[in-house]
N, C-alpha and C positions, 0 to 999 in steps of 0.2 A: 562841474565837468560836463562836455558838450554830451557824452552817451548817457547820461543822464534826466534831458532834459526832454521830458514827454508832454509838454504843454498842447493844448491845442492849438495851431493856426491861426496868425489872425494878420491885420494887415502890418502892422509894426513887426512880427518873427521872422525869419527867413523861411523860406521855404524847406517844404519836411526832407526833400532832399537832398538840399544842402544838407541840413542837420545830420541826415543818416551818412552820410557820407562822410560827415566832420567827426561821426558816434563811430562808424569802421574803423577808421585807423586811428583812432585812442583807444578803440579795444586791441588791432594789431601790435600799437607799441608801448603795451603795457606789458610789465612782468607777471597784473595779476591772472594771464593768461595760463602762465607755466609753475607749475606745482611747484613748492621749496625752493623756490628762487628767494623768496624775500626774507625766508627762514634762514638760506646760506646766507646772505645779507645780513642778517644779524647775530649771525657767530662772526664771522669776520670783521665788524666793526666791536663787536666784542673783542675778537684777539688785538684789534689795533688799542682799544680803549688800556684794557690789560697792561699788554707792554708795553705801553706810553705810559703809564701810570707807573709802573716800576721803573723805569728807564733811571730815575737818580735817585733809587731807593736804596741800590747796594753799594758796598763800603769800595771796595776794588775792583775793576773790571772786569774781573774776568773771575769772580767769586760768585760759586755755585749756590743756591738753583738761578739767583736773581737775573745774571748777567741773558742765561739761557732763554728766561721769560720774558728778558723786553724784545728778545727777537723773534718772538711770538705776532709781534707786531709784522714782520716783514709776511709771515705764514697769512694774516690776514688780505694784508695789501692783494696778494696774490692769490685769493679767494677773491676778493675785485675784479682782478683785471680778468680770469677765467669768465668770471660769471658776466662780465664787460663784452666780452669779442661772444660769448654766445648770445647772450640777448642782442644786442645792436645788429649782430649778424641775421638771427630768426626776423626780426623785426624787417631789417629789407627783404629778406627772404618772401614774407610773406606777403608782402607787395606787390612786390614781383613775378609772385605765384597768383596772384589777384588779378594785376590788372596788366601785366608783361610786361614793366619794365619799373626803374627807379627813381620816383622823382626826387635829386637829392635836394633841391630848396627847400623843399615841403621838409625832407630831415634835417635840415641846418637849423630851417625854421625852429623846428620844435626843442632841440638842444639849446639854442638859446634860450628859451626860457627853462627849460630844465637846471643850465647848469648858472648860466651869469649869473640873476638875482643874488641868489643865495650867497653865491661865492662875493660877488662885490661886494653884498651887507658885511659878507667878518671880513673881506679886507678895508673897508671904508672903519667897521670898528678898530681896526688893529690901524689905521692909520691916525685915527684920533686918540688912541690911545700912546700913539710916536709922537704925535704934536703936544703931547700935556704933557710930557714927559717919565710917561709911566713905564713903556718896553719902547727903550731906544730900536732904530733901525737903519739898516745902511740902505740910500738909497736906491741902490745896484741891486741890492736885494727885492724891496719892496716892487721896484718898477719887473724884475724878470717875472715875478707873483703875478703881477698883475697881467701880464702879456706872454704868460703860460707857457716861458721860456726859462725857469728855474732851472731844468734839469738839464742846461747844456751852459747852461753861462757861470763864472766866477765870482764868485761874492763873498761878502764877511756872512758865514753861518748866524740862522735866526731859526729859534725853534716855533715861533707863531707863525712863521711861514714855509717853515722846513718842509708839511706833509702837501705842501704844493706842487714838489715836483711829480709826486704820481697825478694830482689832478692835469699838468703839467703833461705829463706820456699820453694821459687818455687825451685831452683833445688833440695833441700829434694825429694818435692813432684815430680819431671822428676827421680830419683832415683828409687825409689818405684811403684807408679802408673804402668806405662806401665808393669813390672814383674807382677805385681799382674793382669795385663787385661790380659794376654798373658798365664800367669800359670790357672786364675780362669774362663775367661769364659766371653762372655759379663750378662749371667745372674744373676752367682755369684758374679760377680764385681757390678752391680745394688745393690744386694741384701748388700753390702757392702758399699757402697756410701749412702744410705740411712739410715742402719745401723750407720758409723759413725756420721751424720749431729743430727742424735734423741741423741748419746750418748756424742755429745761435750759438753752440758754442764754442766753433769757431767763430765766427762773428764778435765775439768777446775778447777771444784771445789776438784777432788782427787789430781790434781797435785799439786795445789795449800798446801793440809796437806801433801802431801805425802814426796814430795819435798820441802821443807823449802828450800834449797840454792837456789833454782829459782824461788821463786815466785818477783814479778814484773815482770816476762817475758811470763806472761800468756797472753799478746796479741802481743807477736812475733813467739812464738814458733809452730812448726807443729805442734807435736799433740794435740796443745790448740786452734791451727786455721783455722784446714784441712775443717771445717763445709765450709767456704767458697766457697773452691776448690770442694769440691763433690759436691755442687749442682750442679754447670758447669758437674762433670763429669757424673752424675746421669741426668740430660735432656740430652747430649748427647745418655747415653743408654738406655734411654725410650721413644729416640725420635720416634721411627717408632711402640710404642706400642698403640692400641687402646683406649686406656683405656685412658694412656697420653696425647693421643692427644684430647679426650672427653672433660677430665680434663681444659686442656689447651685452648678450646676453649670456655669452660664459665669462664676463664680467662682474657680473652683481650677483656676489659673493658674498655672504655679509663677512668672513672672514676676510677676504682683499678688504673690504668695505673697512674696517677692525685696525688692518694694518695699515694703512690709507690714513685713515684718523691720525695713528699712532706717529706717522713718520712727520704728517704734516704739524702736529703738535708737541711731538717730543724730539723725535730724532736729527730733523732740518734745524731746529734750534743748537741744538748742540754740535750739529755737525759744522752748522756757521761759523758758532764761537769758538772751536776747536780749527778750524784749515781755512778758516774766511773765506779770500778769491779762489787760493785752489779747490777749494768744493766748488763753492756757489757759483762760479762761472764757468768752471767746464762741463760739471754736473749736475749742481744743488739746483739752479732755477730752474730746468727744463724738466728735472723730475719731480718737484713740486708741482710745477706745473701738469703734468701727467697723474699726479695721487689727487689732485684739486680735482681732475676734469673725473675720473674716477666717483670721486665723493658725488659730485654732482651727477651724474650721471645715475648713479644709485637710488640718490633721492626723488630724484625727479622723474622715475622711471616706477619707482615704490615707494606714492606719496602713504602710502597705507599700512607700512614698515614701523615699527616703533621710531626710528628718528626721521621718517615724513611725518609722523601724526607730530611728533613735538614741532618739528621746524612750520608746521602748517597751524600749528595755537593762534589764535588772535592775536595775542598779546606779541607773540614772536613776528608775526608776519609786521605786527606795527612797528617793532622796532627795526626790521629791514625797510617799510619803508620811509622814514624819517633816516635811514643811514646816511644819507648823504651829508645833511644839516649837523648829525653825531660826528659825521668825519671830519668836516670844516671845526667845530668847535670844540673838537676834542684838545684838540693844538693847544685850547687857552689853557686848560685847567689840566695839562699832564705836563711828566717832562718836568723843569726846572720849577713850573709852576701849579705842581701839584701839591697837593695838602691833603688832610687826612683823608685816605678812603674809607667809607664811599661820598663823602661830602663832597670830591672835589666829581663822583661821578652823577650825582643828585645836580649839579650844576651845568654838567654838559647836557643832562637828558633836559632840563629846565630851556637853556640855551637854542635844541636843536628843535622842542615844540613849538617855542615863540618862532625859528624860521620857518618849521614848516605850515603854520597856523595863518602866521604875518606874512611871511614873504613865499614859498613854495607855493601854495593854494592859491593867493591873487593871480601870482603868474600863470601859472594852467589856466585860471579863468580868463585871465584875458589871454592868452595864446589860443583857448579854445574861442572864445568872442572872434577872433580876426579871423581866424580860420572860417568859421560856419559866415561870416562875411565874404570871406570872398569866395567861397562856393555857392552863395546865395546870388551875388554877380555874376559867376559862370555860368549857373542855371540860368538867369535871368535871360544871361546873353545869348543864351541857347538856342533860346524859349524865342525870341525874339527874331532870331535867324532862321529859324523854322518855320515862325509865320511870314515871314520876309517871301521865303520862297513858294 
Protein backbone atom coordinates (compact mmCIF):
# COMPACT_ATOMS: atom_id res chain seq x y z
CA UNK A 1 0.00 0.00 0.00
CA UNK A 2 1.21 3.51 -1.20
CA UNK A 3 0.88 4.99 2.76
CA UNK A 4 3.05 2.62 3.60
CA UNK A 5 5.78 3.18 1.75
CA UNK A 6 8.73 5.14 3.61
CA UNK A 7 11.63 4.39 1.41
CA UNK A 8 13.98 7.03 0.89
CA UNK A 9 14.28 9.03 -2.49
CA UNK A 10 16.15 8.10 -5.02
CA UNK A 11 16.13 8.69 -8.75
CA UNK A 12 13.95 5.60 -9.94
CA UNK A 13 10.85 6.47 -6.82
CA UNK A 14 8.52 9.24 -7.48
CA UNK A 15 8.79 12.00 -5.69
CA UNK A 16 7.88 12.27 -1.78
CA UNK A 17 5.00 14.25 -2.80
CA UNK A 18 3.58 12.41 -5.03
CA UNK A 19 3.69 9.64 -2.65
CA UNK A 20 2.26 11.79 0.27
CA UNK A 21 -0.32 12.70 -1.65
CA UNK A 22 -1.08 9.14 -3.13
CA UNK A 23 -0.68 8.09 1.24
CA UNK A 24 -3.69 10.96 2.01
CA UNK A 25 -6.44 9.63 0.14
CA UNK A 26 -5.86 5.82 0.84
CA UNK A 27 -5.88 6.90 4.36
CA UNK A 28 -9.24 9.24 3.48
CA UNK A 29 -10.82 6.14 1.83
CA UNK A 30 -10.10 3.58 4.02
CA UNK A 31 -12.71 2.28 6.73
CA UNK A 32 -9.70 1.71 8.91
CA UNK A 33 -10.19 5.32 9.65
CA UNK A 34 -13.54 4.72 11.49
CA UNK A 35 -14.03 2.59 14.47
CA UNK A 36 -16.35 -0.76 14.25
CA UNK A 37 -16.88 -0.31 10.62
CA UNK A 38 -15.03 -3.41 9.83
CA UNK A 39 -16.34 -5.25 12.98
CA UNK A 40 -20.19 -4.36 11.52
CA UNK A 41 -18.60 -5.89 8.47
CA UNK A 42 -18.18 -8.96 10.02
CA UNK A 43 -21.36 -9.73 11.76
CA UNK A 44 -23.10 -9.00 8.67
CA UNK A 45 -21.38 -11.19 6.38
CA UNK A 46 -21.83 -13.56 9.22
CA UNK A 47 -25.71 -13.10 9.06
CA UNK A 48 -25.48 -13.46 5.32
CA UNK A 49 -23.03 -16.55 5.75
CA UNK A 50 -25.79 -18.06 8.54
CA UNK A 51 -28.76 -17.71 6.38
CA UNK A 52 -27.44 -18.85 3.33
CA UNK A 53 -26.18 -21.87 5.09
CA UNK A 54 -29.64 -22.81 6.34
CA UNK A 55 -31.46 -21.60 3.46
CA UNK A 56 -32.27 -25.67 2.24
CA UNK A 57 -31.86 -26.90 5.60
CA UNK A 58 -35.56 -26.97 6.66
CA UNK A 59 -38.07 -29.47 5.84
CA UNK A 60 -41.16 -26.72 4.82
CA UNK A 61 -41.02 -23.33 4.20
CA UNK A 62 -42.26 -21.83 6.33
CA UNK A 63 -41.15 -24.26 9.47
CA UNK A 64 -40.10 -22.45 12.53
CA UNK A 65 -37.01 -21.46 13.65
CA UNK A 66 -35.24 -22.40 10.09
CA UNK A 67 -37.30 -20.58 7.67
CA UNK A 68 -36.88 -17.19 10.15
CA UNK A 69 -33.02 -17.76 10.15
CA UNK A 70 -32.22 -17.74 6.35
CA UNK A 71 -33.74 -14.34 6.43
CA UNK A 72 -31.20 -13.38 8.74
CA UNK A 73 -29.36 -13.18 5.50
CA UNK A 74 -31.41 -10.24 4.09
CA UNK A 75 -30.86 -8.44 8.07
CA UNK A 76 -27.10 -8.72 6.91
CA UNK A 77 -27.38 -7.49 3.16
CA UNK A 78 -28.75 -4.34 4.93
CA UNK A 79 -26.05 -3.97 7.48
CA UNK A 80 -24.03 -3.63 3.79
CA UNK A 81 -25.77 -1.30 2.26
CA UNK A 82 -26.06 1.15 5.72
CA UNK A 83 -22.50 0.82 6.21
CA UNK A 84 -22.05 1.32 2.05
CA UNK A 85 -23.88 4.89 1.67
CA UNK A 86 -21.82 5.92 5.04
CA UNK A 87 -18.42 5.13 4.17
CA UNK A 88 -18.42 6.01 0.32
CA UNK A 89 -20.29 9.12 1.53
CA UNK A 90 -17.53 10.21 4.57
CA UNK A 91 -15.00 9.27 2.06
CA UNK A 92 -16.05 12.08 -0.66
CA UNK A 93 -16.98 14.10 2.17
CA UNK A 94 -13.69 14.30 3.26
CA UNK A 95 -12.14 15.33 0.13
CA UNK A 96 -14.11 17.67 -0.28
CA UNK A 97 -13.45 18.99 3.05
CA UNK A 98 -9.69 18.71 2.01
CA UNK A 99 -9.26 20.04 -0.89
CA UNK A 100 -12.99 21.74 -2.08
CA UNK A 101 -14.29 19.75 -4.25
CA UNK A 102 -14.69 15.95 -5.73
CA UNK A 103 -12.73 14.43 -8.02
CA UNK A 104 -15.00 11.58 -9.20
CA UNK A 105 -12.27 9.69 -11.74
CA UNK A 106 -9.91 9.54 -9.09
CA UNK A 107 -13.18 7.50 -7.19
CA UNK A 108 -14.22 5.50 -10.32
CA UNK A 109 -10.50 5.05 -10.41
CA UNK A 110 -10.18 3.40 -7.17
CA UNK A 111 -13.67 1.20 -7.27
CA UNK A 112 -12.51 -0.38 -9.93
CA UNK A 113 -9.96 -2.07 -8.56
CA UNK A 114 -11.78 -2.44 -5.24
CA UNK A 115 -14.65 -4.18 -6.78
CA UNK A 116 -13.99 -5.80 -10.50
CA UNK A 117 -10.91 -8.19 -9.68
CA UNK A 118 -12.29 -10.01 -7.08
CA UNK A 119 -15.79 -10.11 -8.60
CA UNK A 120 -14.61 -11.30 -12.14
CA UNK A 121 -12.10 -14.02 -10.49
CA UNK A 122 -15.69 -15.99 -8.96
CA UNK A 123 -17.53 -15.09 -11.92
CA UNK A 124 -14.68 -16.32 -14.40
CA UNK A 125 -14.67 -19.55 -11.77
CA UNK A 126 -18.39 -19.93 -11.83
CA UNK A 127 -18.19 -19.74 -15.72
CA UNK A 128 -15.71 -22.65 -16.01
CA UNK A 129 -17.39 -24.39 -13.72
CA UNK A 130 -20.88 -23.88 -16.59
CA UNK A 131 -18.52 -24.96 -19.37
CA UNK A 132 -17.53 -28.38 -17.58
CA UNK A 133 -20.68 -28.92 -16.80
CA UNK A 134 -20.67 -28.93 -13.13
CA UNK A 135 -23.49 -25.67 -12.29
CA UNK A 136 -25.42 -25.39 -15.55
CA UNK A 137 -26.25 -21.60 -16.28
CA UNK A 138 -28.75 -19.64 -18.21
CA UNK A 139 -27.03 -17.33 -20.30
CA UNK A 140 -29.35 -14.36 -19.57
CA UNK A 141 -28.48 -14.82 -16.29
CA UNK A 142 -24.60 -15.05 -16.34
CA UNK A 143 -24.20 -12.05 -18.92
CA UNK A 144 -26.96 -9.48 -16.28
CA UNK A 145 -23.94 -10.83 -13.37
CA UNK A 146 -21.64 -9.86 -15.18
CA UNK A 147 -22.88 -6.29 -16.28
CA UNK A 148 -24.38 -5.58 -12.81
CA UNK A 149 -27.64 -5.48 -14.27
CA UNK A 150 -29.25 -8.67 -12.21
CA UNK A 151 -31.44 -6.74 -10.22
CA UNK A 152 -33.62 -5.44 -12.96
CA UNK A 153 -33.65 -7.96 -15.83
CA UNK A 154 -35.59 -11.58 -16.11
CA UNK A 155 -33.88 -14.61 -16.09
CA UNK A 156 -33.99 -18.37 -15.15
CA UNK A 157 -32.87 -18.10 -11.15
CA UNK A 158 -29.19 -19.31 -10.23
CA UNK A 159 -28.04 -19.41 -6.79
CA UNK A 160 -23.97 -18.85 -7.72
CA UNK A 161 -25.19 -15.74 -8.93
CA UNK A 162 -28.20 -14.98 -7.19
CA UNK A 163 -26.12 -12.58 -4.35
CA UNK A 164 -25.17 -10.42 -7.46
CA UNK A 165 -28.00 -8.37 -7.51
CA UNK A 166 -27.03 -6.50 -4.24
CA UNK A 167 -23.49 -6.27 -5.78
CA UNK A 168 -25.72 -5.28 -8.75
CA UNK A 169 -27.81 -2.11 -6.39
CA UNK A 170 -24.30 -0.94 -5.08
CA UNK A 171 -22.61 -0.08 -8.30
CA UNK A 172 -26.13 1.62 -9.49
CA UNK A 173 -25.81 3.44 -6.36
CA UNK A 174 -21.46 4.22 -6.93
CA UNK A 175 -22.92 5.49 -10.61
CA UNK A 176 -25.29 8.12 -9.23
CA UNK A 177 -24.54 9.08 -5.75
CA UNK A 178 -21.03 10.70 -5.88
CA UNK A 179 -22.60 12.95 -9.39
CA UNK A 180 -25.38 13.91 -7.54
CA UNK A 181 -22.87 15.07 -4.06
CA UNK A 182 -20.56 16.66 -6.34
CA UNK A 183 -23.39 18.60 -8.80
CA UNK A 184 -25.81 19.18 -5.59
CA UNK A 185 -23.79 20.15 -2.63
CA UNK A 186 -23.40 18.47 0.67
CA UNK A 187 -26.60 20.27 1.95
CA UNK A 188 -28.74 19.50 -0.95
CA UNK A 189 -27.70 16.07 -1.08
CA UNK A 190 -28.82 15.88 2.85
CA UNK A 191 -31.93 17.41 1.96
CA UNK A 192 -32.04 14.50 -0.65
CA UNK A 193 -31.03 11.38 1.30
CA UNK A 194 -33.66 12.17 3.63
CA UNK A 195 -36.08 13.09 1.10
CA UNK A 196 -35.59 9.63 -0.44
CA UNK A 197 -35.59 7.17 2.90
CA UNK A 198 -39.43 9.24 3.85
CA UNK A 199 -40.58 8.57 0.08
CA UNK A 200 -39.40 4.66 -0.31
CA UNK A 201 -42.13 3.34 0.75
CA UNK A 202 -44.26 4.78 -1.47
CA UNK A 203 -41.84 4.42 -4.14
CA UNK A 204 -42.41 0.69 -3.54
CA UNK A 205 -45.80 0.66 -3.55
CA UNK A 206 -46.00 2.84 -7.11
CA UNK A 207 -43.61 0.59 -8.62
CA UNK A 208 -45.10 -2.03 -7.73
CA UNK A 209 -48.90 -0.78 -9.99
CA UNK A 210 -47.01 1.15 -12.08
CA UNK A 211 -44.63 -1.51 -13.39
CA UNK A 212 -46.38 -4.90 -13.54
CA UNK A 213 -43.31 -6.53 -15.41
CA UNK A 214 -41.31 -6.11 -12.27
CA UNK A 215 -42.99 -6.60 -9.62
CA UNK A 216 -41.25 -9.45 -7.25
CA UNK A 217 -38.21 -7.45 -7.55
CA UNK A 218 -39.26 -4.77 -5.22
CA UNK A 219 -36.62 -5.96 -2.71
CA UNK A 220 -33.77 -6.02 -5.35
CA UNK A 221 -34.05 -3.11 -7.20
CA UNK A 222 -32.48 0.44 -6.47
CA UNK A 223 -34.97 2.54 -6.47
CA UNK A 224 -37.25 0.12 -4.25
CA UNK A 225 -34.12 -0.08 -1.94
CA UNK A 226 -31.99 3.15 -1.92
CA UNK A 227 -33.91 3.83 1.89
CA UNK A 228 -30.95 1.72 2.96
CA UNK A 229 -28.13 3.23 1.34
CA UNK A 230 -29.22 6.94 2.26
CA UNK A 231 -29.31 6.46 5.79
CA UNK A 232 -25.45 5.67 5.61
CA UNK A 233 -25.21 8.51 3.25
CA UNK A 234 -27.58 11.04 5.30
CA UNK A 235 -25.31 10.32 8.89
CA UNK A 236 -22.38 10.74 6.94
CA UNK A 237 -23.73 14.35 5.98
CA UNK A 238 -25.16 15.47 9.26
CA UNK A 239 -22.31 14.02 10.86
CA UNK A 240 -20.72 17.46 12.01
CA UNK A 241 -24.29 19.11 12.42
CA UNK A 242 -25.51 20.07 15.80
CA UNK A 243 -28.44 19.27 15.97
CA UNK A 244 -27.35 15.59 14.72
CA UNK A 245 -25.26 15.20 16.96
CA UNK A 246 -27.82 16.28 20.00
CA UNK A 247 -30.07 13.93 18.30
CA UNK A 248 -27.65 11.15 18.37
CA UNK A 249 -26.53 11.43 21.68
CA UNK A 250 -29.98 10.72 23.36
CA UNK A 251 -29.64 7.96 21.09
CA UNK A 252 -27.01 5.67 22.44
CA UNK A 253 -28.86 3.98 24.69
CA UNK A 254 -27.38 0.76 25.27
CA UNK A 255 -31.14 -0.37 25.94
CA UNK A 256 -32.42 1.15 22.18
CA UNK A 257 -28.89 -0.19 21.41
CA UNK A 258 -30.43 -3.96 22.94
CA UNK A 259 -33.57 -3.49 21.10
CA UNK A 260 -31.87 -2.48 17.93
CA UNK A 261 -30.07 -5.79 17.93
CA UNK A 262 -33.05 -7.54 18.84
CA UNK A 263 -35.46 -6.46 15.93
CA UNK A 264 -32.65 -6.52 13.42
CA UNK A 265 -31.92 -10.27 14.38
CA UNK A 266 -35.05 -11.67 15.63
CA UNK A 267 -38.03 -9.77 14.94
CA UNK A 268 -37.42 -8.37 10.95
CA UNK A 269 -36.95 -12.06 10.40
CA UNK A 270 -40.18 -13.18 11.54
CA UNK A 271 -41.95 -10.36 10.67
CA UNK A 272 -40.72 -11.04 6.74
CA UNK A 273 -41.73 -14.54 7.05
CA UNK A 274 -45.00 -13.91 8.51
CA UNK A 275 -46.56 -10.58 6.05
CA UNK A 276 -43.56 -10.58 3.27
CA UNK A 277 -44.37 -7.40 1.02
CA UNK A 278 -46.90 -6.11 3.33
CA UNK A 279 -44.25 -5.54 6.06
CA UNK A 280 -41.09 -5.30 4.26
CA UNK A 281 -42.18 -2.70 1.79
CA UNK A 282 -44.17 -0.39 3.47
CA UNK A 283 -42.31 -0.70 6.64
CA UNK A 284 -39.84 -3.53 7.17
CA UNK A 285 -36.98 -2.11 4.97
CA UNK A 286 -36.79 1.56 5.93
CA UNK A 287 -37.05 0.60 9.53
CA UNK A 288 -34.31 -1.81 9.41
CA UNK A 289 -32.69 0.45 7.85
CA UNK A 290 -33.13 3.09 10.90
CA UNK A 291 -32.33 0.11 13.77
CA UNK A 292 -28.88 -0.64 11.34
CA UNK A 293 -28.02 3.17 11.28
CA UNK A 294 -28.80 3.04 15.14
CA UNK A 295 -26.42 0.12 15.83
CA UNK A 296 -23.85 1.81 13.89
CA UNK A 297 -23.92 4.76 15.18
CA UNK A 298 -23.53 3.28 18.80
CA UNK A 299 -20.66 1.57 17.95
CA UNK A 300 -18.91 3.89 16.27
CA UNK A 301 -19.50 6.49 18.54
CA UNK A 302 -18.52 3.92 21.81
CA UNK A 303 -15.64 2.00 20.23
CA UNK A 304 -14.80 1.37 24.03
CA UNK A 305 -18.44 -0.21 24.94
CA UNK A 306 -18.14 -3.91 25.36
CA UNK A 307 -19.50 -4.53 21.67
CA UNK A 308 -16.79 -1.78 20.16
CA UNK A 309 -14.05 -3.52 22.19
CA UNK A 310 -15.34 -7.07 20.54
CA UNK A 311 -16.22 -5.63 16.91
CA UNK A 312 -12.65 -3.82 17.11
CA UNK A 313 -10.64 -7.60 18.05
CA UNK A 314 -8.10 -8.29 15.42
CA UNK A 315 -9.33 -11.16 14.47
CA UNK A 316 -13.02 -9.58 13.87
CA UNK A 317 -11.65 -6.51 12.19
CA UNK A 318 -9.93 -9.20 9.73
CA UNK A 319 -12.74 -10.75 8.93
CA UNK A 320 -14.73 -7.47 7.95
CA UNK A 321 -12.04 -6.91 5.96
CA UNK A 322 -11.79 -9.83 3.56
CA UNK A 323 -15.87 -9.42 3.76
CA UNK A 324 -16.22 -8.72 0.49
CA UNK A 325 -14.18 -12.05 -1.12
CA UNK A 326 -16.56 -14.06 2.02
CA UNK A 327 -19.58 -12.45 0.18
CA UNK A 328 -18.71 -13.35 -3.45
CA UNK A 329 -17.80 -17.00 -2.28
CA UNK A 330 -20.19 -17.43 0.06
CA UNK A 331 -22.78 -18.25 -2.93
CA UNK A 332 -20.59 -21.51 -3.68
CA UNK A 333 -20.71 -23.43 -0.58
CA UNK A 334 -24.32 -22.22 0.78
CA UNK A 335 -27.78 -22.62 -0.31
CA UNK A 336 -28.33 -25.80 -2.47
CA UNK A 337 -24.67 -26.38 -2.22
CA UNK A 338 -24.11 -26.48 1.19
CA UNK A 339 -22.83 -29.53 3.12
CA UNK A 340 -21.94 -30.17 6.56
CA UNK A 341 -21.45 -27.08 8.85
CA UNK A 342 -18.83 -25.62 9.45
CA UNK A 343 -16.90 -27.47 6.55
CA UNK A 344 -18.78 -25.94 4.00
CA UNK A 345 -17.78 -22.55 6.18
CA UNK A 346 -14.02 -23.52 6.60
CA UNK A 347 -14.26 -23.44 2.59
CA UNK A 348 -15.58 -20.13 2.16
CA UNK A 349 -13.09 -18.54 4.67
CA UNK A 350 -10.35 -20.79 2.61
CA UNK A 351 -11.77 -19.25 -0.74
CA UNK A 352 -12.20 -15.67 0.36
CA UNK A 353 -8.09 -15.62 1.88
CA UNK A 354 -6.76 -16.96 -1.44
CA UNK A 355 -8.91 -13.69 -3.05
CA UNK A 356 -7.89 -11.48 -0.79
CA UNK A 357 -4.04 -12.56 -0.62
CA UNK A 358 -4.06 -13.38 -4.74
CA UNK A 359 -6.32 -11.12 -6.05
CA UNK A 360 -7.60 -8.03 -3.47
CA UNK A 361 -3.75 -7.05 -2.52
CA UNK A 362 -2.18 -7.04 -6.12
CA UNK A 363 -4.95 -4.95 -7.15
CA UNK A 364 -4.50 -2.05 -4.33
CA UNK A 365 -0.89 -2.48 -5.26
CA UNK A 366 -1.08 -1.73 -8.44
CA UNK A 367 -3.89 0.74 -8.26
CA UNK A 368 -1.66 2.36 -5.61
CA UNK A 369 1.56 1.91 -8.38
CA UNK A 370 -0.60 4.10 -10.97
CA UNK A 371 -1.81 6.53 -8.77
CA UNK A 372 1.63 7.62 -7.11
CA UNK A 373 2.57 7.76 -11.00
CA UNK A 374 0.68 9.88 -12.05
CA UNK A 375 1.00 12.31 -9.27
CA UNK A 376 4.59 11.94 -9.67
CA UNK A 377 3.90 13.49 -13.58
CA UNK A 378 1.70 16.23 -12.14
CA UNK A 379 4.45 17.09 -9.72
CA UNK A 380 6.85 16.81 -12.44
CA UNK A 381 4.82 18.97 -14.58
CA UNK A 382 4.47 21.37 -12.04
CA UNK A 383 7.93 21.58 -11.19
CA UNK A 384 8.57 22.27 -14.73
CA UNK A 385 6.02 24.98 -15.29
CA UNK A 386 7.43 26.87 -12.41
CA UNK A 387 10.67 27.02 -13.77
CA UNK A 388 9.32 27.65 -17.13
CA UNK A 389 8.21 31.00 -15.83
Amino acid sequence: MAESVLIAEDAQSPPLAARATAAQWNAAASSRSIPSLDGLRAVSIGLVILGHSLAYLHGEPSSFPFQQLVELAQSGVDVFFVISGFLITSILLKEYDSVGTIHLRRFYFRRFFRIFPPFYVYLGVVGVLWLLGVFPQDPRAFASAGTYTWNYLRHAPSWLLGHTWSLSLEEQFYLIWPPCLFLLGKKKSAYLALGLIAASPAIRLLSYVITPSLRGSESVMLHTRLDAIMFGCAMALLWKDPRFQRAVARCLHPSLFAFALAYIAILAPCLSVRYAGRYDWTVGYTLRGLLVSIVLLYVVKKPQSAPGKLLNRPVVIHIGVISYSLYLWQQMFTGPNAFLIPLNVLAIFACAEASHWLVERPSFWLRDWIMVGFAARRAQARAQESLAQ
